[in-house]
N, C-alpha and C positions, 0 to 999 in steps of 0.2 A: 544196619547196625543199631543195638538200641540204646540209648541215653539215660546217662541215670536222672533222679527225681533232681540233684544240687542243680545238673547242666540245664535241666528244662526251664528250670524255677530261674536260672538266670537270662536265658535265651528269652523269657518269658519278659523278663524282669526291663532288658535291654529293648524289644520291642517296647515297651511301654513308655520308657525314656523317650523314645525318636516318636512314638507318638505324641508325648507329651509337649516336646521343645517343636513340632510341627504345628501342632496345634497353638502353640504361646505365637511363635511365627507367623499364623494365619490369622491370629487377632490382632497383634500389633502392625501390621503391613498395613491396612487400611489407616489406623489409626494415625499411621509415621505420613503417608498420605496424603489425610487430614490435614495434621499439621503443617504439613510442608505446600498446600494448597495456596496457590497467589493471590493475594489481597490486596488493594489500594483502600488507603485510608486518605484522607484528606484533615490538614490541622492550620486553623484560624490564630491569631493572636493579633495586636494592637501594636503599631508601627515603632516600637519602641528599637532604637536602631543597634547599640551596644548589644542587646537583649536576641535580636534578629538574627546579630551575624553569627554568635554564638550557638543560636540553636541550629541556623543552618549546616554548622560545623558537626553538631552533635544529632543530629536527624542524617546526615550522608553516613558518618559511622556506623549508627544503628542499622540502615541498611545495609550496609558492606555485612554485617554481623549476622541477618535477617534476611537474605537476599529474594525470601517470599514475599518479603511485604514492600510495598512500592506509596512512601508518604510523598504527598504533595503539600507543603508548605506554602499558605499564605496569608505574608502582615500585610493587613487592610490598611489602605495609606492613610485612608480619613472616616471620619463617622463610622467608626468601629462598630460600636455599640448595636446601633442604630441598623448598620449591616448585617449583622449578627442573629439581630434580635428579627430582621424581615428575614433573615433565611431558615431558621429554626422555625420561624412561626407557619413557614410553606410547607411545615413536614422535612424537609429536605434538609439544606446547612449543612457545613463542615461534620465530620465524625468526631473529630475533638475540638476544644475549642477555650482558649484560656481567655477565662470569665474574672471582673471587677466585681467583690463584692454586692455593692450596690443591688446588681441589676442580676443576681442569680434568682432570686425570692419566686420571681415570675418563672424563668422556666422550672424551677419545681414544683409550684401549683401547677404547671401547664402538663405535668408527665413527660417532659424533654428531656428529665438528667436519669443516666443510668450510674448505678451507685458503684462505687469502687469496686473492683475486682479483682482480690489481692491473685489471682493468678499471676497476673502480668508482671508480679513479683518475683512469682515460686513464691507465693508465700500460700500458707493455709486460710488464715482469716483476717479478716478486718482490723482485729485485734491484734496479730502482727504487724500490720501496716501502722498502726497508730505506735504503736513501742517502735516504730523507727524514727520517733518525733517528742519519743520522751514519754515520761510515766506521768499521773498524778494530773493537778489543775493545767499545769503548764504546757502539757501535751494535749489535753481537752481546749484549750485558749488557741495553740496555732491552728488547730483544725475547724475551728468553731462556723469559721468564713463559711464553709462548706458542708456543713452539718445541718439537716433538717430533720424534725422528728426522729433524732439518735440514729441515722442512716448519715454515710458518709458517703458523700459525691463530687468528690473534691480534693485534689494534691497541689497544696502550696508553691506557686515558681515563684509570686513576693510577698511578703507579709511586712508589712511598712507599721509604720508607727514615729507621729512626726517629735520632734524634739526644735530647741532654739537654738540657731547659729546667729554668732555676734562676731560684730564685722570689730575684730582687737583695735585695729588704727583708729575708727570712729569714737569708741570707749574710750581710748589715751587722750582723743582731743577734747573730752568734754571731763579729764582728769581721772577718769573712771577706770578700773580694773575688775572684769566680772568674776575671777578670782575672789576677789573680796566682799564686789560690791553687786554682787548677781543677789535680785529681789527674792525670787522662790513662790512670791502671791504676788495677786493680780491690786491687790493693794500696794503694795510695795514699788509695784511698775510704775503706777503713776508718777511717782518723784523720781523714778531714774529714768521713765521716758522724758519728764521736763527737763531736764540736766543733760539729755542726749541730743535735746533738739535743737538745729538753728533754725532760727527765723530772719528775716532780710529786714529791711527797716520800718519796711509797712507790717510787720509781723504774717509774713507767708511762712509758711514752713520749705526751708531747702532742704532739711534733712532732719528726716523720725525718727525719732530713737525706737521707737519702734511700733506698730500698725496692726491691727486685722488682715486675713486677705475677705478683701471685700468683693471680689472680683465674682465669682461662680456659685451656682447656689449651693451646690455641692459640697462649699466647706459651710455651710449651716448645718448640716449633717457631720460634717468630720468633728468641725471645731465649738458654734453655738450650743449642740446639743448634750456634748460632753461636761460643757461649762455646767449644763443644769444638773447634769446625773453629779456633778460633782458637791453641790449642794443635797442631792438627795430625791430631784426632781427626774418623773423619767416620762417625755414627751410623746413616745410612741411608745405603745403595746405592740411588738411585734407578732405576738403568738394569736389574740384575739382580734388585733386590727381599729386598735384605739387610742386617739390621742389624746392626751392632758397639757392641755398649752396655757389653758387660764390661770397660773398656778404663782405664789408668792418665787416661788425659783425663777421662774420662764420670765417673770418682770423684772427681779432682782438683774439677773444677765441681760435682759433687755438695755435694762437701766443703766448698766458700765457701759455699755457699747455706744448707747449713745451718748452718754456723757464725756466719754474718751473721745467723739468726734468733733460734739457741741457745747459744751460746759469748758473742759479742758485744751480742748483742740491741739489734741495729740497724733492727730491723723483723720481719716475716714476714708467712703466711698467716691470721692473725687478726685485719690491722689491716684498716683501709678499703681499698677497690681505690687503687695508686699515684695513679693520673691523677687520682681524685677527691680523695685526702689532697693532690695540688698545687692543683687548682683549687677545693678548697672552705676551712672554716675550718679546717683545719691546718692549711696553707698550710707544707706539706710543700715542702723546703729544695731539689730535685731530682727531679726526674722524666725517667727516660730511654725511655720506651714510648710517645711522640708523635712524628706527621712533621707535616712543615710545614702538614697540613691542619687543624692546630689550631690556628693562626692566628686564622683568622677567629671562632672561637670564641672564642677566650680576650679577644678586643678587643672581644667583646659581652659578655662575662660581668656579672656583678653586681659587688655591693663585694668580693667578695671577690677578682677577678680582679688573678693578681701582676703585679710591674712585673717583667719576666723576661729574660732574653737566652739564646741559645742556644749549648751547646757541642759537642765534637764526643765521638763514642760512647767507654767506657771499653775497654781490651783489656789483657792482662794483661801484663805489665813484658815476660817473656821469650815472649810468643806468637809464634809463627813465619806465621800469616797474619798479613794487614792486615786483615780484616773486621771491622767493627763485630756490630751485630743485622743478620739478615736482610734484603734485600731483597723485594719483595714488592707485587703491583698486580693492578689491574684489567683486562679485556682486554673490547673488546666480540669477541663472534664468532659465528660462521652455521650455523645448523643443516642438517647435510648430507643431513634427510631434509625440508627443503624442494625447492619447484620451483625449476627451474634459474632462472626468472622471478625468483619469489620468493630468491633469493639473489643473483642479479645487483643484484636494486633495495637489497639489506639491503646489499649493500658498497656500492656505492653511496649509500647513507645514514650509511655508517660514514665514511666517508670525509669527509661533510658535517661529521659532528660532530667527526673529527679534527682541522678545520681551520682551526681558534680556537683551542689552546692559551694565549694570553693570557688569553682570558676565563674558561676554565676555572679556572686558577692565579690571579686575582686574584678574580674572583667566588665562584669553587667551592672555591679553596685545593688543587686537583687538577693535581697536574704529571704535562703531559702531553709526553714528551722530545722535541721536533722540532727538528734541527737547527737551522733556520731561526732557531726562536725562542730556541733558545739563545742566538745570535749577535744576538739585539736589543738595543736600548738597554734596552725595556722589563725582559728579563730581566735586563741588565750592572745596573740599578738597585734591583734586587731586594734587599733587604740579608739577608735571612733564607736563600735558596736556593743562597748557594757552599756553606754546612755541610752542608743535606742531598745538594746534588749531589756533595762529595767522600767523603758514606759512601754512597752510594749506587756511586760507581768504584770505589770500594776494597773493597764486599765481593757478595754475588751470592744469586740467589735462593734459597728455603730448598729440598729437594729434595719433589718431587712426585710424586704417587705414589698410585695407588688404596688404598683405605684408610687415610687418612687419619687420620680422626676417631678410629679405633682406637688408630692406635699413636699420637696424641698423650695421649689419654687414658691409655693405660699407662704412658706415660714421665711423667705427672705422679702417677701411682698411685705410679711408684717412688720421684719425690719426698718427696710425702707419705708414706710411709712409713719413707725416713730422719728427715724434718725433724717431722713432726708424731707418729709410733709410738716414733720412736726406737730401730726395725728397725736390726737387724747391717746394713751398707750393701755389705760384701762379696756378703753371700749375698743382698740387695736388687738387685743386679748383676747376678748370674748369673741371679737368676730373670725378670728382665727383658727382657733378651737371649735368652732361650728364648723368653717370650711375643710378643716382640715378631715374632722370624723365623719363629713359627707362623701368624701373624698375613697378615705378608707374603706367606709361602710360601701361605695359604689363597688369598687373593686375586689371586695369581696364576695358579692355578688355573681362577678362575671367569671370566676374557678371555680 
């Protein structure tokens, strides 16, 4: 029987349909496949234990959700770092791995970090990833940690920035209310640290109004080198790999610090570390080398935990920046000598655990900046977080840089040898500034 031209033309029409949805079928099968292929990742971080059990909570989810990908979780109990830094350098090391600041500089000269991949989003570009942390400087300033050469390698789990907590009972007993009587400069401190302090009858000091932490070298970096930029002084070139330490800033700050240990005797490197002279029976009148993640500590502490309020960082009467101490965080990020697998599923998992910031910040005490939750009630209710969030805008991270651990070591060598040798601080200066741009210049070298 014969068919007219309409019947052929749609018989015609419908073949091609079933060939067409067979064909879409036979390209997406492999692909669904693909995806659904089993991966083990493996993810490192630093034994921080609030922070631990959390993620562990939120890592079993993600797999329940994922059930291809199989993470293995693990906080290094000790020598993080140090850990971290011998297993990535084997080639090998965790697939992901939440990195300090500090000590990311090196594995990006070394080609260890693999740059974001806003997949693990669903997102399209980089550029979305960043508008989920806000528009403008303020979005450029949380990411900065993890930015190298305008390439980003790096999602915020803490972005700290310290502020001063004051111990209230310590301030009532020496008449004081920092309501009223909180200095603002590092001028200013000096008369309300003498008015905070006892001394015993041989003049020891039993309690600082308030101290350095002199303890690590680490806060030379956080807190010394901030002191300078806030003058105008900037001690390391991060970008060229050069320091300026001989410089009227770098002595001027020298010069308070050792005056505030030996002229005034207001403290120094011989009393107990600051944080523990505020948190234990000193009950040390101020402390300025705590971020908001000290919190949740200080509301479990024993008896001795003070009744305390928080103020904003000290800068000096005529400093020409705004910067308080340093900026400074955690970034989780992916090891670029994983499989492309293996790094799809690690952002992908990063992204899981980016995506609670509430929880992190009220369980963990870990602020993690997402727009979103800026703008919650939960955060607008936050009472403790306007003061770190505006020294956190107003000053920027410390600069980063392979070797590291050197030149903070040397810049507290050169401390300690004005404040504790009682070394000429001019020629403490110059010889510093030598070591230090040997230092640099070496390891520039070796990338």
């Amino acid at each position: 029987m014969a068919i007219s031209r309409l019947e052929f033309t749609k018989g015609l029409t419908m073949k091609v349909k079933v060939l067409l949805v067979l064909l879409i079928v036979f390209l997406l099968v492999p692909f669904a496949l693909a995806q659904d292929e089993p991966v083990t990742i493996t993810a490192w971080g630093h034994n921080h234990l609030p922070r631990v059990e959390l993620d562990q909570e939120m890592i079993a989810a993600f797999m329940e959700a994922n059930p291809h990908i199989t993470v293995e979780y693990e906080p290094v109990p000790s020598d993080y770092y140090a850990v971290l830094n011998t297993a990535l350098a084997s080639g090998a090391g965790p697939t992901a791995f939440n990195q300090f600041t500090p000590f990311s500089a090196q594995f990006f000269l070394q080609g260890i970090l693999d740059p974001v991949d806003p997949a693990g989003w669903g997102l399209e570009s980089v550029d979305d990833i960043k508008a989920l942390y806000g528009s403008g400087d303020m979005a450029e300033g949380m990411l900065a940690g993890a930015t190298y050469d305008g390439t980003l390698y790096g999602i915020p789990t803490e972005m700290s920035a310290y502020a001063c907590y004051v111990n209230l009972d310590s301030w009532a007993d020496a008449g004081l209310d920092p309501a009223e009587d909180w200095p603002y400069t590092y001028e200013g401190m000096v008369e309300v640290a003498e008015k905070l302090t006892i001394r015993d009858e041989n003049g020891v000091i039993t309690r600082r109004g308030f101290d350095f932490n002199w303890s690590a070298s680490i806060y030379m970096m956080l807190h010394f080198v901030p002191m300078v930029q806030q003058l105008g002084g900037e001690m390391i070139d991060e970008v060229n790999y050069v320091a300026d330490i001989n410089t009227p800033e770098v002595k001027r700050v020298l010069e308070y610090w050792n005056n505030w240990a030996n002229e005034w005797n207001l403290g120094g490197p011989e009393y107990v570390v600051s944080r523990t002279g505020f948190r234990g029976e000193e009950r040390m009148a101020t402390e300025c080398t705590m971020g908001n993640w000290a919190v949740p500590g200080l509301e479990a502490e024993d008896s001795f935990a003070p009744n305390y309020a928080i103020y904003p960082q000290l800068r000096f009467a005529d400093a020409v920046n705004p910067n308080g101490f340093a900026n400074y965080g955690f970034y989780w990020m992916v090891n670029a000598n994983a499989s492309e697998a293996e790094q799809a599923a690690a952002w992908k998992l990063i992204a899981w655990l980016s995506s609670r910031p509430d929880r992190y910040l009220n369980e963990a005490g870990l602020f993690q900046p997402k727009a979103a939750y800026l703008e919650s009630e939960d955060f607008m209710n936050n009472e403790i977080m306007p003061v770190f969030l505006d020294e956190i805008a107003s000053s920027y991270f410390h600069p980063r840089f392979a070797g590291f651990n050197e030149v903070i070591d040397a810049i507290m060598r050169m401390r300690d040898r004005v404040v504790i040798a009682g070394e000429d601080i001019d020629t403490v200066l110059a010889e510093t500034d030598e070591e230090v741009n040997a230092i640099l210049q070496r390891v520039k070298t070796e990338f």
